[in-house]
Steps between C-alpha positions, in 0.01 A plus 500: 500500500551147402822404478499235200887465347801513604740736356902454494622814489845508302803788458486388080237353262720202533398229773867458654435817678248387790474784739147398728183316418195680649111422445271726315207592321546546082202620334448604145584880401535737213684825528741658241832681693617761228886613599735794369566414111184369391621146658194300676392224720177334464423304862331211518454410845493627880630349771360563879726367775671590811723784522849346429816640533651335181238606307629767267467657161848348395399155584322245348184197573473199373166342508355159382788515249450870359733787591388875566706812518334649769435879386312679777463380859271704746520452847159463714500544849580097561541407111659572197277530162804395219409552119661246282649470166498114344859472370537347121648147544 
């Protein structure tokens, strides 16, 4: 994988919650998450990068001035595949 940006990865949408900043490879994606209710998540973007502790589904990235909710992470053998919702500014 090439690692191309660099992703902050943040307890709250807001950017005064800095938790690590880690290096990773964003590509393009499309994939609709449906949840109980009828409530649902279109993602937008993947994210390959090294397995990382603080990476969880209650956290947050911040990338070239965009912020994801990070719905599903799946962990690889030595990295994590993260899909990513693009927050509404």
């Amino acid at each position: 994988m090439f690692y191309n940006s660099f992703i902050s990865i943040v307890e709250t949408p807001d950017s005064t919650s800095h938790i690590k900043e880690v290096k990773g490879d964003l590509q393009p994606f499309r994939q609709t998450v449906n949840f109980e209710g009828g409530f649902h998540v279109d993602v937008t973007k993947r994210l390959f990068c090294d397995a990382e502790m603080e990476m969880t589904l209650s956290r947050y990235v911040q990338i070239d001035n965009y912020t994801y909710k990070i719905i599903l992470i799946e962990n690889w053998s030595d990295f994590l595949e993260v899909w990513l919702y693009q927050c509404k500014k």
